[in-house]
C-alpha positions in Angstrom: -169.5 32.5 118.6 -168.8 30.1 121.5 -171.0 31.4 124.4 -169.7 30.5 128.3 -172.0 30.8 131.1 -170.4 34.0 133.3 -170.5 31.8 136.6 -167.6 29.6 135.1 -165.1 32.3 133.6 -162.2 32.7 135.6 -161.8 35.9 137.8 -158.9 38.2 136.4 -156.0 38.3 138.4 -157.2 34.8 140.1 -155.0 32.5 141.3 -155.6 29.7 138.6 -155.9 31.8 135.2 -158.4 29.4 133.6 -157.4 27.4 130.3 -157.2 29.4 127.1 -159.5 28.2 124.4 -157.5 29.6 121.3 -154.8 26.5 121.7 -157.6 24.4 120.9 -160.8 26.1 119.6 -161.3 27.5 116.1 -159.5 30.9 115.3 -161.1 33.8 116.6 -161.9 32.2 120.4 -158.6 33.9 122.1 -159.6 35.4 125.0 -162.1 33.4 126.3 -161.2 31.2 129.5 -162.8 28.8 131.3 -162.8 27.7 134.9 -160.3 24.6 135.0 -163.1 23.1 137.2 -165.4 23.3 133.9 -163.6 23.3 131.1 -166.1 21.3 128.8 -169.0 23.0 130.3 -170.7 26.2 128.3 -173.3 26.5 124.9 -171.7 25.1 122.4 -173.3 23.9 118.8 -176.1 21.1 118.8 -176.6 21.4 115.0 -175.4 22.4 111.5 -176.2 21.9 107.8 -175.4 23.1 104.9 -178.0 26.0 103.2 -177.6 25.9 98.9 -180.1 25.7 96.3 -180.3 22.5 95.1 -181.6 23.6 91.4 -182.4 22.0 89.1 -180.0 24.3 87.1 -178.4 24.2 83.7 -174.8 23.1 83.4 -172.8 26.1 83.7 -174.4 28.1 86.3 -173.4 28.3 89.6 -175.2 29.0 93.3 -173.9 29.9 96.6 -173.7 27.6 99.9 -173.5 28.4 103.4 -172.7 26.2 106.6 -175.0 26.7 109.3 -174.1 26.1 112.6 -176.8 26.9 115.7 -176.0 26.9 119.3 -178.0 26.0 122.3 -179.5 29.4 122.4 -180.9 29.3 118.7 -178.6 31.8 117.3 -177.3 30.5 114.1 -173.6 31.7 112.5 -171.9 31.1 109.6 -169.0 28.3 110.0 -168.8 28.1 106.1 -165.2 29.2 106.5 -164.3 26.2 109.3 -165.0 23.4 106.5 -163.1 21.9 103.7 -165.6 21.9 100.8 -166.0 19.6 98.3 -168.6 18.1 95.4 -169.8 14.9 95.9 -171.0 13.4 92.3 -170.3 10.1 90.3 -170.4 12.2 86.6 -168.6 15.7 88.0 -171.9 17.7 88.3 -170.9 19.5 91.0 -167.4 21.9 91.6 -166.8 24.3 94.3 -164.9 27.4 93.2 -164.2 28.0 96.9 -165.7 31.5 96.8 -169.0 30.9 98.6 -170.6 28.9 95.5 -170.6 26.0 93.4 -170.6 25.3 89.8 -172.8 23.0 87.9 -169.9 21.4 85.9 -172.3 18.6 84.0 -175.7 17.0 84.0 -176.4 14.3 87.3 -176.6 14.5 90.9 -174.4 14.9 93.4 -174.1 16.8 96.9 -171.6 19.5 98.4 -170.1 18.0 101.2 -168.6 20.3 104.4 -165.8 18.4 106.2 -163.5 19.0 108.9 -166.0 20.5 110.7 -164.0 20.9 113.6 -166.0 22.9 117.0 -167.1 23.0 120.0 -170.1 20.8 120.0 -172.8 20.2 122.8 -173.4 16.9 123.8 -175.9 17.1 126.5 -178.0 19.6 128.1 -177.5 20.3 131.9 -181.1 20.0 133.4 -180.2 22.1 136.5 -178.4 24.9 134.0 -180.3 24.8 130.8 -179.9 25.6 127.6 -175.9 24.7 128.7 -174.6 21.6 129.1 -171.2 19.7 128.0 -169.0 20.7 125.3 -166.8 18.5 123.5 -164.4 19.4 120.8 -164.6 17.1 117.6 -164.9 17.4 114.0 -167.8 16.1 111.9 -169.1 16.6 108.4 -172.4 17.9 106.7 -174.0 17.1 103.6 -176.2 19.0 101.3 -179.9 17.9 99.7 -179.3 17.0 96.5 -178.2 18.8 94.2 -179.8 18.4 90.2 -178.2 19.6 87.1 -179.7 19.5 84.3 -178.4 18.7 80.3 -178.6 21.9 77.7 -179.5 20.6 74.3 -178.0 23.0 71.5 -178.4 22.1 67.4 -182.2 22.5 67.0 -181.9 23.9 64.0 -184.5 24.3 61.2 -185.3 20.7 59.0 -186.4 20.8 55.7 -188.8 18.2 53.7 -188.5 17.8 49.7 -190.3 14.6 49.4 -187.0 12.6 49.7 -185.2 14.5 47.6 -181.8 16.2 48.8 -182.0 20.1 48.2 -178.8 20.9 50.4 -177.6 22.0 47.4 -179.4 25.3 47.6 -178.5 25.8 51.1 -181.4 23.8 52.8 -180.8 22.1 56.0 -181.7 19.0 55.1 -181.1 16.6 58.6 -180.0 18.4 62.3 -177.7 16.8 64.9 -179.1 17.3 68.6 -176.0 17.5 70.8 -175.7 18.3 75.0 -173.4 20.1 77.0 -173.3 16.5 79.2 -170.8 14.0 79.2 -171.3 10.6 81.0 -172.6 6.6 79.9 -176.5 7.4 80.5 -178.2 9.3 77.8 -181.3 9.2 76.5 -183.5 11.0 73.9 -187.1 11.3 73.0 -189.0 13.6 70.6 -192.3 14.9 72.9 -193.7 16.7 70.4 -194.8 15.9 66.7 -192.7 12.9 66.5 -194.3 11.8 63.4 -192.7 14.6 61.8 -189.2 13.0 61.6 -187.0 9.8 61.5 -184.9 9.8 64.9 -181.5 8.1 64.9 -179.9 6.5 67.8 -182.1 7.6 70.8 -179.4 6.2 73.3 -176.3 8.7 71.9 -174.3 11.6 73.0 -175.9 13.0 70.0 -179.3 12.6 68.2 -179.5 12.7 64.4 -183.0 13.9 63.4 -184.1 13.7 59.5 -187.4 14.4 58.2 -189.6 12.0 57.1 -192.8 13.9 55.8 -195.6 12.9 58.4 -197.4 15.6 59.9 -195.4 18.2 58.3 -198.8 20.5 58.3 -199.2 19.7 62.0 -201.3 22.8 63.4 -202.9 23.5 60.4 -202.7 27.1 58.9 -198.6 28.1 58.3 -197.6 27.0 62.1 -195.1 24.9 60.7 -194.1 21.1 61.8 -193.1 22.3 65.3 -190.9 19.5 67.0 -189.6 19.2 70.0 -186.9 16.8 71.7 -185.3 16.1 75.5 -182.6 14.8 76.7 -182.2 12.5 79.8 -178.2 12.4 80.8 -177.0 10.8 83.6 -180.3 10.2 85.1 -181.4 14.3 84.9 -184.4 15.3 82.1 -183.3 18.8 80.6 -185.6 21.2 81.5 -186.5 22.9 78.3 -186.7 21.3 75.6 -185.0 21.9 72.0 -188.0 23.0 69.9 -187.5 23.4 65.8 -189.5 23.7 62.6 -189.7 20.9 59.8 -190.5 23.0 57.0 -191.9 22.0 53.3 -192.8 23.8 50.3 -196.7 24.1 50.7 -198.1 26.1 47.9 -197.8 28.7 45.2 -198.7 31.6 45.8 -199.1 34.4 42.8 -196.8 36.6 42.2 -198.6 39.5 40.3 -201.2 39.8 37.2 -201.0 38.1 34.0 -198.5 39.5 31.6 -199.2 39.8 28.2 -195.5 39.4 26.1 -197.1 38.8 22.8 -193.7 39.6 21.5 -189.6 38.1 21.4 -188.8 38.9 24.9 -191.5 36.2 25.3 -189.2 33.3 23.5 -186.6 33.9 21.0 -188.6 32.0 18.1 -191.8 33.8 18.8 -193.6 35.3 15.8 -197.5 36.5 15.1 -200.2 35.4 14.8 -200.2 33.9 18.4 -200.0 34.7 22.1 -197.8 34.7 25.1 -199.3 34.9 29.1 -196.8 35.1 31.5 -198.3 33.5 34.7 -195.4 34.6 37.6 -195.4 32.1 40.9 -193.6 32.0 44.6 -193.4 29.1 46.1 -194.8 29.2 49.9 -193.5 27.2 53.1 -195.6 25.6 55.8 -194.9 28.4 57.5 -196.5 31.4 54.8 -193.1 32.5 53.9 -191.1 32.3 50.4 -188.8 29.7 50.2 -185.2 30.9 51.1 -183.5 29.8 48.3 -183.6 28.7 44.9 -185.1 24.6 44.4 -185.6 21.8 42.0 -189.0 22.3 40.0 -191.0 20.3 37.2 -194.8 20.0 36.0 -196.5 16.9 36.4 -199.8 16.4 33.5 -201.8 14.0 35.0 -204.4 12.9 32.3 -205.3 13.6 28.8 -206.7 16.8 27.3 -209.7 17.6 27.0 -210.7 19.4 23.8 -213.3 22.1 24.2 -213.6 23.2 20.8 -216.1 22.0 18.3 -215.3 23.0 15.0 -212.9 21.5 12.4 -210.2 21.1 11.4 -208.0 21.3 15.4 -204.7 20.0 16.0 -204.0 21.4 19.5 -202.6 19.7 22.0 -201.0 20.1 25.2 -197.3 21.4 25.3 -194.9 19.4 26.7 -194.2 18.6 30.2 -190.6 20.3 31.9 -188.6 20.8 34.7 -186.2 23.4 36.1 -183.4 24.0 38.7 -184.4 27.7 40.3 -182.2 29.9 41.6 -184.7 31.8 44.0 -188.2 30.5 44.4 -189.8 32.2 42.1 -190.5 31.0 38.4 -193.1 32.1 35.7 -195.4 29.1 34.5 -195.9 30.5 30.4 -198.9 30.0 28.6 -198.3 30.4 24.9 -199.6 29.5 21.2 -197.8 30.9 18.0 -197.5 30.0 14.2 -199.7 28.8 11.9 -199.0 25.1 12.3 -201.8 25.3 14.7 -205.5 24.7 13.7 -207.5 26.9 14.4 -204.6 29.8 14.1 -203.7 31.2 17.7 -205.0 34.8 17.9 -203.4 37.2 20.0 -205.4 38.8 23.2 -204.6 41.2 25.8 -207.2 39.6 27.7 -208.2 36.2 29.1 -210.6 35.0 27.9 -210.2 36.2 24.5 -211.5 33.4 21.3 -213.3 30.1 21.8 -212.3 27.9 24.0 -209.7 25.1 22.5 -208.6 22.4 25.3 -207.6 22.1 29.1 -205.9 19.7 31.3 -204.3 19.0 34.4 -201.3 20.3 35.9 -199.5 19.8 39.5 -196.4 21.5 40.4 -194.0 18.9 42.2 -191.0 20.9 44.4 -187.5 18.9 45.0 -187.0 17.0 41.9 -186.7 18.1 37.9 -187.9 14.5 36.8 -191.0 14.5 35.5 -192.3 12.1 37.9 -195.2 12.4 40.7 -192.8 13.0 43.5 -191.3 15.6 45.6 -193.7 18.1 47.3 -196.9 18.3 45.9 -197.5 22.7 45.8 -200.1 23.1 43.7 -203.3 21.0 41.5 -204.6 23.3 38.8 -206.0 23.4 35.1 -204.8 25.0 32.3 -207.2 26.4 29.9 -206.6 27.8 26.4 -208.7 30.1 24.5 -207.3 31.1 20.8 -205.9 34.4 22.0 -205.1 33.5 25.6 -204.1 31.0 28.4 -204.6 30.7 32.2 -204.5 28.0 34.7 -207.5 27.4 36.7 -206.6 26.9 40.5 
C-alpha cells in the first residue's frame, strides 16, 4: 500500500539497483525500490485509528474492529493485521478473540488498543512535490473510543404478597434475588419503578434481595399487577434494560357458578330435614384477573354482631361459627346452611333464595394467607350474609 513517486524508482538493469524495501518494510512491500538518493522519500501514512463500535452492549456479545491507516493521497487500507491487539479495561470488559472482533467479557469501560504499529509513516509534506514528502519507518500505537458494556440482570421473577404471611408452602414465590452477569467492587441497585411495592435489601451487592412489602400492590389500577422494575449500575455502566416483574396479591373472589341447592347428606354428613343447604362456590382472583396458581391459607373474619331481621317469637338464631381452611387449589365453597329443629323458627327448605321471612344477617370478610381467625392477611372480599328460613346468600 506504500505508494513511491515513479521519478525516484530505480531504472532496471541500472547501475545502482536501488534499496529493497521488504528487509525493512512490512510484508507484502518486496519489489519495490527506491532511488538510494531518496530512500525516505515517497507517500507514506499521515494517520490511522482504530474503527469499532463502541456499544453500549450486553456482556457477552462481541463487535468487530478495524485499523485504519490513510496515506497522503486519502486512500485508506486496512493495517488491522500489522498490530498486536489488545483490551484495555481495569474490570476485564473487553477481550479480543483475534478474529477481527472483540468480546464484551464484563460490565465497565475499557478501549481496544492496536500496538506495534510498525510502517512507513510520513513526516512532512514536500512543498515543491506534494502530497509526498519524507518517510520514516517507526512503530506507534492507536487507541479506540471507549468502549461501554453494560450489566444483564437475570432473577426477576414473579413476587407474591399474603399480608405477611409465608405461602411458599403452596409453591408461591415469596422474595426474588436480582443477580448480574458482572463481577467487579462497584455495584449499585435501584428500583425505578413502583418502589413502594417492595422491601429492597442491600442496594450496594452483587446481588439484590427484593421482598414484598404490600404498598402499591394495585399500582395501575384494573388487574395490571404491581409492575416493578430494578437496574443495576456495575462498575460505573447502568444496564440498559431493566429487570421488570410482577408483585402479585390475592385481590378478590370471584364466583364460581350459581347457587347449589344440596338440601341433602352430600351437603354434611349430619344433615337431616327440616332445613336447608346453599352451596355458594368461590375462586380467588389475583391483581392481575387470573386464579390463583395454587392452593392458600383461608379463614372468615365476622366483624360485628348480627343483626336479627325477624319479628316474631320465640327466635334463637344466630350466626354460625367463624373458620378457616388450608386450600389445595383456590377455589373453596362458602356453605350457607340451617337444619334441625333446635332452631326457632324451624329452618324450611327452599330451592330458591329468598324463600321464608327473613331471620338475621351479618358481616363477613374473606382474609387470604392465614387460617387464624384474625383481621390479617389479604383482605378479598367484604360481604353480608343473609338468611331467610329456607335459604342463605351473601350479599356482596
Amino acid at each position: 500500500s506504500l505508494v513511491i513517486n515513479d521519478d525516484f524508482i530505480a531504472a532496471p538493469g541500472a547501475a545502482n539497483p536501488g534499496v529493497d524495501l521488504a528487509p525493512v518494510g512490512p510484508a507484502g512491500r518486496a519489489g519495490l525500490r527506491l532511488h538510494p538518493d531518496y530512500e525516505d522519500y515517497g507517500c507514506g501514512y499521515v494517520d490511522a485509528w482504530v474503527d469499532s463500535d463502541t456499544g453500549p452492549l450486553a456482556v457477552g456479545n462481541a463487535l468487530s474492529y478495524t485499523l485504519f491507516a490513510q496515506d497522503c493521497d486519502y486512500v485508506n487500507s486496512n493495517i488491522s493485521p500489522d498490530a498486536t491487539w489488545q483490551g484495555d479495561s481495569t474490570y476485564g470488559s473487553i477481550n479480543t478473540n483475534g478474529s477481527g472482533s472483540y468480546y464484551a467479557a464484563n460490565a465497565g469501560t475499557g478501549t481496544l488498543d492496536a500496538n506495534d504499529v510498525c510502517e512507513w509513516w510520513q513526516v512532512d509534506e514536500d512543498p515543491d512535490d506534494p502530497p509526498f514528502g519524507d518517510l520514516e519507518f517507526y512503530c506507534d500505537g492507536f487507541s479506540s473510543r471507549t468502549i461501554y458494556v453494560y450489566p444483564t440482570i437475570s432473577g426477576n421473577d414473579d413476587i407474591w404478597w399474603f399480608g405477611g404471611y409465608d405461602q411458599s408452602g403452596y409453591g408461591y414465590n415469596m422474595e426474588d434475588d436480582l443477580y448480574t452477569d458482572s463481577y467487579g467492587d462497584n455495584f449499585y441497585w435501584q428500583i425505578d419503578v413502583n418502589p413502594a411495592a417492595i422491601s429492597e435489601g442491600n442496594d450496594s451487592a452483587s446481588d439484590f434481595d427484593i421482598v414484598p412489602n404490600g404498598e402499591d400492590a394495585d399500582a395501575g389500577g384494573g388487574f395490571s399487577g404491581a409492575v416493578t422494575c430494578a437496574t443495576a449500575t456495575v462498575n460505573g455502566v447502568n444496564s440498559q434494560v431493566d429487570a421488570c416483574f410482577n408483585v402479585l396479591e390475592p385481590r378478590f373472589l370471584q364466583s364460581n357458578g350459581l347457587e347449589l341447592f344440596k338440601n341433602d347428606k352430600s351437603c354434611y354428613p349430619t344433615f337431616a330435614l327440616p332445613g336447608f343447604c346453599d352451596w355458594w362456590p368461590w375462586q380467588i382472583i389475583d391483581n392481575t384477573g387470573n386464579a390463583l396458581p395454587f392452593g392458600v391459607d383461608l379463614h372468615e373474619v365476622f366483624p360485628g354482631s348480627a343483626v336479627t331481621d325477624y319479628t316474631g317469637s320465640p327466635f334463637n338464631w344466630a350466626p354460625a361459627a367463624q373458620g378457616g381452611i388450608s386450600l389445595q387449589t383456590s377455589s373453596f365453597v362458602d356453605v350457607l346452611a340451617r337444619w334441625s329443629n333446635v332452631w326457632n323458627p324451624v329452618p324450611t327448605t327452599g330451592n330458591t333464595c329468598p324463600s321464608g321471612p327473613a331471620m338475621l344477617h351479618w358481616e363477613q370478610e374473606w382474609w387470604v394467607g392465614t387460617t387464624a381467625i384474625v383481621s390479617g392477611g389479604v383482605l378479598v372480599m367484604t360481604d353480608s350474609l343473609q338468611f331467610y328460613q329456607g335459604c342463605g346468600f351473601p350479599i356482596y
